[in-house]
GUROKE-291758 format. One record per residue: residue number from 1; residue in one letter; x negated, y negated, z negated of N, C-alpha, C, O in turn. Coordinates in Angstrom, 2 decimals, padded with zeros to 5 digits. Example, Ala and Ser with C-alpha at 12.3 -4.5 7.8 and 13.67 -1.06 7.14 Angstrom:
% residues 2
@num=1 | residu=a | nu=-013.19 | nv=005.69 | nw=-007.80 | cau=-012.30 | cav=004.50 | caw=-007.80 | cu=-013.20 | cv=003.30 | cw=-007.80 | ou=-014.24 | ov=003.32 | ow=-008.46
@num=2 | residu=s | nu=-012.85 | nv=002.25 | nw=-007.08 | cau=-013.67 | cav=001.06 | caw=-007.14 | cu=-012.90 | cv=-000.03 | cw=-007.87 | ou=-013.41 | ov=-001.14 | ow=-008.04
***
This chain:
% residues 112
@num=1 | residu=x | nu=-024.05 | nv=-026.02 | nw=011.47 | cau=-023.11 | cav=-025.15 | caw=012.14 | cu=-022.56 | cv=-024.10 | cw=011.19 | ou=-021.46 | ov=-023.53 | ow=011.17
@num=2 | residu=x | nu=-023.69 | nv=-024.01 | nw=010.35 | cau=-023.22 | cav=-022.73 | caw=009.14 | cu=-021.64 | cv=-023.07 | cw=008.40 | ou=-020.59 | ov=-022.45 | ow=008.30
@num=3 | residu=x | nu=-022.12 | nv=-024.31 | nw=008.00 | cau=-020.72 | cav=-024.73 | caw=006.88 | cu=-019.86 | cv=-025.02 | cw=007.94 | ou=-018.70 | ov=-024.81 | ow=007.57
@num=4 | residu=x | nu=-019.93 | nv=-025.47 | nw=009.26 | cau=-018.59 | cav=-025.66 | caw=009.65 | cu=-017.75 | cv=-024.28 | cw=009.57 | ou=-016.69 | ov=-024.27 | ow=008.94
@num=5 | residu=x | nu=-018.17 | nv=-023.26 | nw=010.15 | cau=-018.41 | cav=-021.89 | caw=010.29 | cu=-016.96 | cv=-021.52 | cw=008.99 | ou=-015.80 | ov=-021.17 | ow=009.21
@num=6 | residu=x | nu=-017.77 | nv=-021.82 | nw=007.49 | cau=-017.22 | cav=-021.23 | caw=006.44 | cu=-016.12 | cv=-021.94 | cw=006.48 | ou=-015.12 | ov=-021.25 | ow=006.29
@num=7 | residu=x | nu=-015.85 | nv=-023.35 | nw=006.69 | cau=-014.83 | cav=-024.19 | caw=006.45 | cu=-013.71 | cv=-023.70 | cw=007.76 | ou=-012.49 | ov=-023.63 | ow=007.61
@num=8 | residu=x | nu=-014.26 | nv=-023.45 | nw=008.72 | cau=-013.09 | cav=-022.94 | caw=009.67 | cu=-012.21 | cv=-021.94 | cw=009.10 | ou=-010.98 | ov=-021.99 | ow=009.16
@num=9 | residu=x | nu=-013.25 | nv=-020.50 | nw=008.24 | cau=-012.81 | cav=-019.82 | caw=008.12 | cu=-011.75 | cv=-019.79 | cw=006.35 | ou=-010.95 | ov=-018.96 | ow=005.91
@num=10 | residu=x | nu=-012.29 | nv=-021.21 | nw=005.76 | cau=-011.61 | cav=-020.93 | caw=004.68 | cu=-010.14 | cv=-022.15 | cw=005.08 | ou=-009.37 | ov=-022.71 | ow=004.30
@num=11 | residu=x | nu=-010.17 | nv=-022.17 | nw=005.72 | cau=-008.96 | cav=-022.74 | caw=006.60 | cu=-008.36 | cv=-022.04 | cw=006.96 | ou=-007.26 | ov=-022.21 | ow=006.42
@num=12 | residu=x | nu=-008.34 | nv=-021.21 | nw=007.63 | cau=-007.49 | cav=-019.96 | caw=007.91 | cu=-007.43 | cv=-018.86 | cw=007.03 | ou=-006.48 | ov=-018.11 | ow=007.21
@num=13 | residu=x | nu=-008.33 | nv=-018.54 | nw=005.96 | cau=-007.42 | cav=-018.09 | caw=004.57 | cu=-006.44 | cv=-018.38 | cw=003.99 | ou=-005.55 | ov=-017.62 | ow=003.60
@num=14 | residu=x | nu=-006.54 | nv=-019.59 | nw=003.88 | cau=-005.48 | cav=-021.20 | caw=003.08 | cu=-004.54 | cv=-020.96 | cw=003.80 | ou=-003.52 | ov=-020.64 | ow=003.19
@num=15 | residu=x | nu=-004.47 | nv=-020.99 | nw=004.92 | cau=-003.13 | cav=-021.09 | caw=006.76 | cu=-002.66 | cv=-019.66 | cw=006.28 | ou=-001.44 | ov=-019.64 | ow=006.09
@num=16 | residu=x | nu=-003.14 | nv=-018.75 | nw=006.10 | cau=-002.59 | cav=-017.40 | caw=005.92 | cu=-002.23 | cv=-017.33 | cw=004.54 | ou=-001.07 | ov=-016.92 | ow=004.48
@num=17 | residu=x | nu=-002.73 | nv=-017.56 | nw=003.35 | cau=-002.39 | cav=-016.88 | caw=002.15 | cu=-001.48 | cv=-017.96 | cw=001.60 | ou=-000.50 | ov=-017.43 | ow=001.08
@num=18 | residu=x | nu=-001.43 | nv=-019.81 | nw=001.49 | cau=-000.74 | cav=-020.50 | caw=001.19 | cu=000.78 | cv=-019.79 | cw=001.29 | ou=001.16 | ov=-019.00 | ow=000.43
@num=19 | residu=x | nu=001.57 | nv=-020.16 | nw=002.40 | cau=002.62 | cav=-019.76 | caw=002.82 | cu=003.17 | cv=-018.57 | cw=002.12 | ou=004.36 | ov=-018.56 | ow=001.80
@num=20 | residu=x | nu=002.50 | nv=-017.70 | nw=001.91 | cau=002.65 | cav=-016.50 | caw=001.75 | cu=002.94 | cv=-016.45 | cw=-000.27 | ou=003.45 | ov=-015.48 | ow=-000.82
@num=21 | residu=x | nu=002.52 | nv=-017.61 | nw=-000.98 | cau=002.31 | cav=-017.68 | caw=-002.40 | cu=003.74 | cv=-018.64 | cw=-002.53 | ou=004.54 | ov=-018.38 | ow=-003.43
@num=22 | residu=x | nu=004.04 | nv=-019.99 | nw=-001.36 | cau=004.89 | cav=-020.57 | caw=-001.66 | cu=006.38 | cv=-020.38 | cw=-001.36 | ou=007.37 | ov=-021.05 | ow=-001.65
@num=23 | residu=x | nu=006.23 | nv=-019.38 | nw=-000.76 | cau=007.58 | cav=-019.03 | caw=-000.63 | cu=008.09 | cv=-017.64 | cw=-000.95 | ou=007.45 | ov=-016.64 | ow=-000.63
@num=24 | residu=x | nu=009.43 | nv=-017.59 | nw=-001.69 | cau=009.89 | cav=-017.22 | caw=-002.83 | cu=011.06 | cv=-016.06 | cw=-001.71 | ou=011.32 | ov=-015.99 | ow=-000.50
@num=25 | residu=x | nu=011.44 | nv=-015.38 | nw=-002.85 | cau=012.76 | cav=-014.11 | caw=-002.50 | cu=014.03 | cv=-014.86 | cw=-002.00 | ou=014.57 | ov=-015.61 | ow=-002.82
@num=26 | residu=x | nu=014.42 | nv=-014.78 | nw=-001.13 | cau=016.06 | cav=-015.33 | caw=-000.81 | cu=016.81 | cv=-015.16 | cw=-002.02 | ou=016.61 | ov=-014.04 | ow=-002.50
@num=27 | residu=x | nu=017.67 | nv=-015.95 | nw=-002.75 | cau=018.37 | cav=-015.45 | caw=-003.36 | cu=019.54 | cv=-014.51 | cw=-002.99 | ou=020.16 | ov=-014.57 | ow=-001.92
@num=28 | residu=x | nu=019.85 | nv=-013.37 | nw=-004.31 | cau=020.50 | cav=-012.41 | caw=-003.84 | cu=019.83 | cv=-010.93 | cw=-002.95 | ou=020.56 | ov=-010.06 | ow=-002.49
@num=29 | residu=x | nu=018.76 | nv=-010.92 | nw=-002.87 | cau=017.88 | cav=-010.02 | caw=-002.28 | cu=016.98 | cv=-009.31 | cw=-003.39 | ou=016.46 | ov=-009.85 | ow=-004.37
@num=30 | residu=x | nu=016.91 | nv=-007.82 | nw=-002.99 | cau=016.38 | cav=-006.80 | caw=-004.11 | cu=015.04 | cv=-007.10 | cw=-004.09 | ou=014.41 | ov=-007.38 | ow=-005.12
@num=31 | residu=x | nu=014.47 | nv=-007.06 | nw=-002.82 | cau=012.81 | cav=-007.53 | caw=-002.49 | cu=012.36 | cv=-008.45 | cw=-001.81 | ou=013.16 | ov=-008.90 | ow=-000.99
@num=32 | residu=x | nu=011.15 | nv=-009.02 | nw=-001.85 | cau=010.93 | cav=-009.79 | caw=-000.73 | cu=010.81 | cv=-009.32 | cw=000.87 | ou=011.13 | ov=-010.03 | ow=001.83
@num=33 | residu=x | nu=010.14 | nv=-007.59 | nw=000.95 | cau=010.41 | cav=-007.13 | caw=002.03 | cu=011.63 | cv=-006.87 | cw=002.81 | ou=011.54 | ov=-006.36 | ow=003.93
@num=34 | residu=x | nu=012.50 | nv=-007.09 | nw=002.42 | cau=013.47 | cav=-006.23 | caw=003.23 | cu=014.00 | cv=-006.79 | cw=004.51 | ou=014.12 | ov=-007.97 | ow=004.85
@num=35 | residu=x | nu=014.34 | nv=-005.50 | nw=005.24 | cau=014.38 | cav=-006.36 | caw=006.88 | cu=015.40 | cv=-006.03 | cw=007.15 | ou=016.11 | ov=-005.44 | ow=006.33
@num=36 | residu=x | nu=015.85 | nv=-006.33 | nw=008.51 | cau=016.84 | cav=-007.01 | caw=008.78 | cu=018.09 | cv=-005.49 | cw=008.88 | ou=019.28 | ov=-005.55 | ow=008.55
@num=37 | residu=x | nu=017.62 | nv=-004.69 | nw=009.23 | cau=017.88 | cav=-003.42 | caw=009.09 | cu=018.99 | cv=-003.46 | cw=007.83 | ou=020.15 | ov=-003.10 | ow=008.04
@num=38 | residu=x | nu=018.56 | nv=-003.92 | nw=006.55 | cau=019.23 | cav=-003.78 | caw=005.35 | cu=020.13 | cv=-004.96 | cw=005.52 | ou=021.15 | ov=-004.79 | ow=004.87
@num=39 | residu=x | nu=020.12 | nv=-005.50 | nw=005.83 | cau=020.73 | cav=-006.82 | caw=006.26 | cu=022.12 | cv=-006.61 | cw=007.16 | ou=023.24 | ov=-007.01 | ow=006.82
@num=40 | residu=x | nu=021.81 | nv=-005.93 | nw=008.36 | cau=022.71 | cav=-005.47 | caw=009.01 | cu=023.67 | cv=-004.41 | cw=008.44 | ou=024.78 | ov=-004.26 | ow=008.95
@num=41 | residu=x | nu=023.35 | nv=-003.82 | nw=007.62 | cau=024.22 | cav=-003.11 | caw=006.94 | cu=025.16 | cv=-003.49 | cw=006.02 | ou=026.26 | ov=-002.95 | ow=005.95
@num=42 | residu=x | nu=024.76 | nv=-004.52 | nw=005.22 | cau=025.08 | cav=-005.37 | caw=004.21 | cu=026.01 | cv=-006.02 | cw=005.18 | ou=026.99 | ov=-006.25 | ow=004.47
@num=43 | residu=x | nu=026.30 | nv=-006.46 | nw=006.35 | cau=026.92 | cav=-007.66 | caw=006.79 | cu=028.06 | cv=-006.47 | cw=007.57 | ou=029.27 | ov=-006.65 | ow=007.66
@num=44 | residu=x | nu=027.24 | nv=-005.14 | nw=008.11 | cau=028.60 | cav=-004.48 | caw=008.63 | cu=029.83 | cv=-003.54 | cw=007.58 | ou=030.95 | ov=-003.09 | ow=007.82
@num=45 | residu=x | nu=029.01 | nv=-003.54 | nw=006.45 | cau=029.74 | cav=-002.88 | caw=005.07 | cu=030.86 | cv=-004.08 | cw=004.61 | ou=031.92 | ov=-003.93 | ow=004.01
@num=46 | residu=x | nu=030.33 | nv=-005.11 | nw=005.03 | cau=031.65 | cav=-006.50 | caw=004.19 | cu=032.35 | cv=-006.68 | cw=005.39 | ou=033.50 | ov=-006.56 | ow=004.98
@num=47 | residu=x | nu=032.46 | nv=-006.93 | nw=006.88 | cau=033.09 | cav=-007.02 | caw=007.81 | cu=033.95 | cv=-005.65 | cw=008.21 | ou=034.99 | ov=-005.79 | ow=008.85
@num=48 | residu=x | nu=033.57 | nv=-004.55 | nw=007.91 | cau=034.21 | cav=-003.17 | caw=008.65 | cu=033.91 | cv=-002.29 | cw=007.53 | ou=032.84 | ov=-001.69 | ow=007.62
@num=49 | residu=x | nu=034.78 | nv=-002.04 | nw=006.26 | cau=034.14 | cav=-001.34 | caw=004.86 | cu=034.14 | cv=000.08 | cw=005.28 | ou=033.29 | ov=000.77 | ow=004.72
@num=50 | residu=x | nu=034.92 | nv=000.66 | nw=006.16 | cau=035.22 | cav=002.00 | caw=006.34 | cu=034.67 | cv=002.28 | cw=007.90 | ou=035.28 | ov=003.06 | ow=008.62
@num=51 | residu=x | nu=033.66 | nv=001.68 | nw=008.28 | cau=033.15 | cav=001.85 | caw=009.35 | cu=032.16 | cv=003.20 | cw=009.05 | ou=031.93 | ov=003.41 | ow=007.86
@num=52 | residu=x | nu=031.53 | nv=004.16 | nw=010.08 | cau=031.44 | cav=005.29 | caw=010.00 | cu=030.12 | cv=005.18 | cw=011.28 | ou=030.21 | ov=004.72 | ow=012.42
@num=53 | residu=x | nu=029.15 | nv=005.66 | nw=010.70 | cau=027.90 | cav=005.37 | caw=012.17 | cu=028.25 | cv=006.73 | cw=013.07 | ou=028.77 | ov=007.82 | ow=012.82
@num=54 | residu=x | nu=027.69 | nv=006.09 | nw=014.27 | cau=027.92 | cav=007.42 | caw=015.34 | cu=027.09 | cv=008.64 | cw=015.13 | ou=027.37 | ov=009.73 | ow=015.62
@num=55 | residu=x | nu=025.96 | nv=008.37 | nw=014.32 | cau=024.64 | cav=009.27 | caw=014.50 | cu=023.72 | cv=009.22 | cw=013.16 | ou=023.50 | ov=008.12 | ow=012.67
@num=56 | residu=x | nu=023.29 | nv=010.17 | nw=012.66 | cau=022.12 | cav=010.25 | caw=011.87 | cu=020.60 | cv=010.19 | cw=012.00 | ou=020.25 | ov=010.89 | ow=012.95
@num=57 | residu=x | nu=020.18 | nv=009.95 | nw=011.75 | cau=018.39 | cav=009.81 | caw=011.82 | cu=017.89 | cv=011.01 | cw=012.03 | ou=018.33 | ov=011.90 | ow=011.29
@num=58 | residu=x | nu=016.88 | nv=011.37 | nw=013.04 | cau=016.34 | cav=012.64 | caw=013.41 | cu=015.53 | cv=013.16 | cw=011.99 | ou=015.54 | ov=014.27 | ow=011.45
@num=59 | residu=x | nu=014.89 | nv=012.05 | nw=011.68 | cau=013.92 | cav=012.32 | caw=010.80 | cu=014.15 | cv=011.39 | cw=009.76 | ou=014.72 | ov=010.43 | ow=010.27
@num=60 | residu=x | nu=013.94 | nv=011.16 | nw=008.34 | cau=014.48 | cav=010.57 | caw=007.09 | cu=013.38 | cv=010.66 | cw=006.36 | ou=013.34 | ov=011.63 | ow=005.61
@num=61 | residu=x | nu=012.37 | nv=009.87 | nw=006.34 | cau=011.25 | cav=009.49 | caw=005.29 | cu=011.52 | cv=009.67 | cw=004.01 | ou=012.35 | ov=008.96 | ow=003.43
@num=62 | residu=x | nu=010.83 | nv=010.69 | nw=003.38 | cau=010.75 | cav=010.67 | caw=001.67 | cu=011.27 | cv=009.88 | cw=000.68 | ou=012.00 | ov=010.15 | ow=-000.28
@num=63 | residu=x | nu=010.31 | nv=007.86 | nw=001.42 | cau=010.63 | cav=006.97 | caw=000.53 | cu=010.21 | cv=006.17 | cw=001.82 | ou=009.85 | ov=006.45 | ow=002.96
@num=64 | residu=x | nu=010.51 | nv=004.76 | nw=000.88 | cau=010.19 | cav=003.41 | caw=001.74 | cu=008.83 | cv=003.34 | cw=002.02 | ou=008.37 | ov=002.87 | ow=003.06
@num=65 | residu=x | nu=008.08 | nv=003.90 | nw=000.94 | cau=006.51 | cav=003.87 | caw=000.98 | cu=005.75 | cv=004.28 | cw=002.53 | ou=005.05 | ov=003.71 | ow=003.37
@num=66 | residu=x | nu=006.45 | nv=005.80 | nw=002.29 | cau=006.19 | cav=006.35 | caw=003.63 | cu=007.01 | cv=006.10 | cw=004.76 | ou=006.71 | ov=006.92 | ow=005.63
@num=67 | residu=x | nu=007.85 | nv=005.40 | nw=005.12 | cau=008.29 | cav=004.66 | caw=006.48 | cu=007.68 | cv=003.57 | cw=007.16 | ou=007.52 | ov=003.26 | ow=008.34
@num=68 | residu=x | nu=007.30 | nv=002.92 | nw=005.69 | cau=006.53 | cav=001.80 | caw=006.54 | cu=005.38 | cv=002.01 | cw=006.71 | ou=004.88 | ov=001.37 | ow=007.64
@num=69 | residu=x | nu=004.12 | nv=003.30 | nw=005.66 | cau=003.32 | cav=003.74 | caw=006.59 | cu=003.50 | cv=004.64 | cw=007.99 | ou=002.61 | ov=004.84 | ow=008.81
@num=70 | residu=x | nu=004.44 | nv=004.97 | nw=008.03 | cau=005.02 | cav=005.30 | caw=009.57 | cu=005.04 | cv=004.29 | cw=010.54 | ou=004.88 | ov=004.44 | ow=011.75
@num=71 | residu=x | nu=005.26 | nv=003.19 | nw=009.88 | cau=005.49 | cav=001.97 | caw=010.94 | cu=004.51 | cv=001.45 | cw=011.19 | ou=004.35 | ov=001.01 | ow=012.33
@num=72 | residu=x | nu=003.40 | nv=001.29 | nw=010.09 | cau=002.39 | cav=000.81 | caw=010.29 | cu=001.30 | cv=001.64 | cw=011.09 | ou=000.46 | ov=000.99 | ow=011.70
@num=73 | residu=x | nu=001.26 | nv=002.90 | nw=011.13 | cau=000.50 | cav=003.95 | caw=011.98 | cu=000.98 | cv=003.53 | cw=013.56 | ou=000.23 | ov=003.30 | ow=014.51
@num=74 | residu=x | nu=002.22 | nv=003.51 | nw=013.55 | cau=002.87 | cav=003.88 | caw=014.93 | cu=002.22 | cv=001.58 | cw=015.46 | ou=001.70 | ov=001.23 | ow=016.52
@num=75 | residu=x | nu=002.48 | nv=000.94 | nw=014.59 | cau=001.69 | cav=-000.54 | caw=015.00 | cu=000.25 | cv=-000.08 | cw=015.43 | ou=-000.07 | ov=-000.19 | ow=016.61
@num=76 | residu=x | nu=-000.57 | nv=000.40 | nw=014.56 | cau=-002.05 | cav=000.17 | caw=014.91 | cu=-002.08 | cv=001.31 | cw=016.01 | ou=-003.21 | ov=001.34 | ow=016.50
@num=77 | residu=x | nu=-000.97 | nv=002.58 | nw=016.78 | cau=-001.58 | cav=003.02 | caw=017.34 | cu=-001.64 | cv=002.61 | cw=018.90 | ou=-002.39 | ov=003.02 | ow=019.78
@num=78 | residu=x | nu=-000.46 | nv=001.55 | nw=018.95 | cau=000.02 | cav=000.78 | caw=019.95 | cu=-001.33 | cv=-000.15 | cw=019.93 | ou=-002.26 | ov=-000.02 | ow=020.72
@num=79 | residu=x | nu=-001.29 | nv=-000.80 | nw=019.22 | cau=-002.87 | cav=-002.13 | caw=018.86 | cu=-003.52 | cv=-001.40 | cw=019.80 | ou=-003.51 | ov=-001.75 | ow=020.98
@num=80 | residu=x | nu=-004.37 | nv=000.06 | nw=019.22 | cau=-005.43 | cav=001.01 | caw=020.09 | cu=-005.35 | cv=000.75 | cw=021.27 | ou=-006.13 | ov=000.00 | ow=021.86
@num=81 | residu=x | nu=-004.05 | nv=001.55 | nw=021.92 | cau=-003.67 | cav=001.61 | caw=023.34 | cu=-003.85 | cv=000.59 | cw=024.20 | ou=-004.52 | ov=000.70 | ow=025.22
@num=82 | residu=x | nu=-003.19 | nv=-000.61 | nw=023.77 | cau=-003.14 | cav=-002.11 | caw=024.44 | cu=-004.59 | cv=-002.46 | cw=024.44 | ou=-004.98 | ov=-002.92 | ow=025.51
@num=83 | residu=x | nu=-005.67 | nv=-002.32 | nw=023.30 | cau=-006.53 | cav=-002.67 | caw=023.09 | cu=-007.80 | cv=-001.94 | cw=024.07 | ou=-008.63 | ov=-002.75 | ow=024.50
@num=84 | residu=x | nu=-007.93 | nv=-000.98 | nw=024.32 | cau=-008.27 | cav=-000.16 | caw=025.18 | cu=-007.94 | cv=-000.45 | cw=026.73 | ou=-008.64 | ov=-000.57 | ow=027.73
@num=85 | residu=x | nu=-006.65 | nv=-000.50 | nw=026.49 | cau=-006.59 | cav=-000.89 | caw=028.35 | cu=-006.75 | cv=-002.10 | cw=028.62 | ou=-006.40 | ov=-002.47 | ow=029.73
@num=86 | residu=x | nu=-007.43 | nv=-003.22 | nw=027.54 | cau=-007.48 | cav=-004.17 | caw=027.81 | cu=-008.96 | cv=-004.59 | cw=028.16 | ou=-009.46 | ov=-005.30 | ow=029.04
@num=87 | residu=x | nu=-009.54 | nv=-003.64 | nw=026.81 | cau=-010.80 | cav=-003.44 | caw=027.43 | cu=-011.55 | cv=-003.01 | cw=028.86 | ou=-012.51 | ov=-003.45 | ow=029.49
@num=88 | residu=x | nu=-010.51 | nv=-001.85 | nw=029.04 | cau=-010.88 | cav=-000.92 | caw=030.25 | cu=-010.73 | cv=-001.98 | cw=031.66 | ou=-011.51 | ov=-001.84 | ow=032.60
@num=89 | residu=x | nu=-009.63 | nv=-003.07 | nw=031.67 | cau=-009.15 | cav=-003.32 | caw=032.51 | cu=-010.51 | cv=-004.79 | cw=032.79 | ou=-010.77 | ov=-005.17 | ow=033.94
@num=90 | residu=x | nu=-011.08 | nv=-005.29 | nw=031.76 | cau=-012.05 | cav=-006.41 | caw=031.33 | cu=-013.57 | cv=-005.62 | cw=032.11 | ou=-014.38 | ov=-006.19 | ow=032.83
@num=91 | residu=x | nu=-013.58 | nv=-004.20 | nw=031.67 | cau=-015.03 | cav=-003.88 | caw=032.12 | cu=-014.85 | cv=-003.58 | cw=033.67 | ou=-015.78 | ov=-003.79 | ow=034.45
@num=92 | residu=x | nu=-013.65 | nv=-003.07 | nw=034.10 | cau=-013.95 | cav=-002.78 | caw=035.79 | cu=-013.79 | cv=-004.00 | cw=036.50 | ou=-013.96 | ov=-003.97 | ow=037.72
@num=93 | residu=x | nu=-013.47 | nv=-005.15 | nw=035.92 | cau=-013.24 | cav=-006.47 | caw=036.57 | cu=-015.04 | cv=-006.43 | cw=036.38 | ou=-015.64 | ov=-005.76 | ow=037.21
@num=94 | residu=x | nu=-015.65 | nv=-006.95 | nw=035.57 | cau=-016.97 | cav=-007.15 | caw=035.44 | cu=-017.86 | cv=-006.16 | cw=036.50 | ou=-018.52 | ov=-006.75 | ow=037.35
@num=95 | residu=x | nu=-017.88 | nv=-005.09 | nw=036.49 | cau=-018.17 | cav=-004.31 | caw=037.49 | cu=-018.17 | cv=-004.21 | cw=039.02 | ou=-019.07 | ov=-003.84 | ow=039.78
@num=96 | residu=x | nu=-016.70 | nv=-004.73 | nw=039.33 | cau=-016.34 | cav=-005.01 | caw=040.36 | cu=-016.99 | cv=-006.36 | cw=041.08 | ou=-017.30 | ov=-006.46 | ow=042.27
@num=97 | residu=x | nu=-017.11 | nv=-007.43 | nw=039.99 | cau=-017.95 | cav=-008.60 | caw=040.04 | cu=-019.07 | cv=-008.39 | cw=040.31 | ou=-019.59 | ov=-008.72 | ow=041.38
@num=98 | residu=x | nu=-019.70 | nv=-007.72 | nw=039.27 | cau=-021.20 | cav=-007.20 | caw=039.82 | cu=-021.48 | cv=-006.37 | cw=040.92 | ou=-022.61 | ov=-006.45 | ow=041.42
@num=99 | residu=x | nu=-020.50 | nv=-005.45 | nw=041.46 | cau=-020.74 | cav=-005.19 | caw=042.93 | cu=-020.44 | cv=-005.69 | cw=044.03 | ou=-020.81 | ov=-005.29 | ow=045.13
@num=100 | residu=x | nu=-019.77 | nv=-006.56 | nw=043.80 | cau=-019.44 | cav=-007.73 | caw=044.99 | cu=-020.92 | cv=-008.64 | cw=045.03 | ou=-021.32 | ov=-009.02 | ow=046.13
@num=101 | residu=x | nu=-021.82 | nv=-009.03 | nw=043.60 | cau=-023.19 | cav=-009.74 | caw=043.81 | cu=-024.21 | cv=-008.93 | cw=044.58 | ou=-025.01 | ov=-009.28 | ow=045.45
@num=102 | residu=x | nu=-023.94 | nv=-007.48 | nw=043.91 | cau=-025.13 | cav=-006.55 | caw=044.33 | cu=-024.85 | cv=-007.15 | cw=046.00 | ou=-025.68 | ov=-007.78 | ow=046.65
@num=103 | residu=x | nu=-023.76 | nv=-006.83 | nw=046.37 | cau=-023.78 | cav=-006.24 | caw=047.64 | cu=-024.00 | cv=-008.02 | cw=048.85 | ou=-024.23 | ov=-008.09 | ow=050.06
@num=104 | residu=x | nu=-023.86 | nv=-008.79 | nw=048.16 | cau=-023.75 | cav=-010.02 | caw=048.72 | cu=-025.36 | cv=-010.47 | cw=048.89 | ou=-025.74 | ov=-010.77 | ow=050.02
@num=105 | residu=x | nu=-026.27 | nv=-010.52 | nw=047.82 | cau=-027.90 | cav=-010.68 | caw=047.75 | cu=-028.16 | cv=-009.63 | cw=048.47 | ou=-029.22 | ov=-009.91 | ow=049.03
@num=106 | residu=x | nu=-027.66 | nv=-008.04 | nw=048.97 | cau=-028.53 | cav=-007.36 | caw=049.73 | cu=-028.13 | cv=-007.57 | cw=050.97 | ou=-028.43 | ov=-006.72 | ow=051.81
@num=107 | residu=x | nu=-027.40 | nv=-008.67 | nw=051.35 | cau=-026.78 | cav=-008.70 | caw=052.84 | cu=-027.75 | cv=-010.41 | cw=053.30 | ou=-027.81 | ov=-010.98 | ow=054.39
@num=108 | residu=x | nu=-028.21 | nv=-010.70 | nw=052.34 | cau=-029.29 | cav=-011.91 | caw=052.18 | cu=-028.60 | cv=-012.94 | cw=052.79 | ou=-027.43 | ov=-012.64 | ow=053.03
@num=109 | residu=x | nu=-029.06 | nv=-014.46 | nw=053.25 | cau=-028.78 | cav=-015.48 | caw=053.88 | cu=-028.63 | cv=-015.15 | cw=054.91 | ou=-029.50 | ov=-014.55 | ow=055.53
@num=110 | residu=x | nu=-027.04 | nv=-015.54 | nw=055.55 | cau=-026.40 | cav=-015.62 | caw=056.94 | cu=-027.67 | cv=-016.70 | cw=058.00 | ou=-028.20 | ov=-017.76 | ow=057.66
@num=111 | residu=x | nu=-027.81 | nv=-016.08 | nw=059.08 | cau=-028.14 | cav=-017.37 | caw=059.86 | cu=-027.13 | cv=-017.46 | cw=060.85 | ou=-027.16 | ov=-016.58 | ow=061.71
@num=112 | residu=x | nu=-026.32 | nv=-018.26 | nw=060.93 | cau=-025.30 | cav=-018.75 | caw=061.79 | cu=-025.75 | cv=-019.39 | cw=063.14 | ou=-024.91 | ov=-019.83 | ow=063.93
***
């Protein structure tokens, strides 16, 4: 059971990190990260050159570094939340189960 164990899991290293080694930068692209965000700009700058946004950003990150740890904080804090009420919502089901037994064994065999 052990080695199946390791082999599952070095299967899903391979499933995760392969992909990730064989595929290459779009050509024409500064990074491999960039999302679609930069993209959309790029496509509304060649369609509408003198286009003009309605609005500025409340807030304007330092660098890229720190936006996407912004993004990534604001991901794991959502993860938490969901994760929590998922829990919360898993233990009062169990609970609720177990007081529906309690209460069913102390009401003992019906005699009809």
């Amino acid at each position: 059971m052990k080695t199946r164990n390791w082999l599952l899991w070095a299967a899903i290293v391979l499933l995760t990190v392969l992909p990730l080694c064989l595929i290459g930068a779009p050509p024409g692209s500064e990074g491999v990260f960039g999302g679609s965000d930069d993209r959309a700009q790029q496509a509304i700058g060649t369609i509408a050159p003198h286009y003009k946004p309605w609005f500025a950003p409340v807030f304007q990150p330092a660098s890229s570094e720190i936006a996407s740890l912004l993004f990534a904080l604001q991901a794991a804090i959502g993860a938490g939340v969901i994760g929590y009420w998922l829990g919360l919502s898993v233990a009062r089901e169990r609970a609720r189960k177990s007081e529906l037994a309690v209460a069913s064994s102390e009401q003992g065999p019906r005699a009809d």
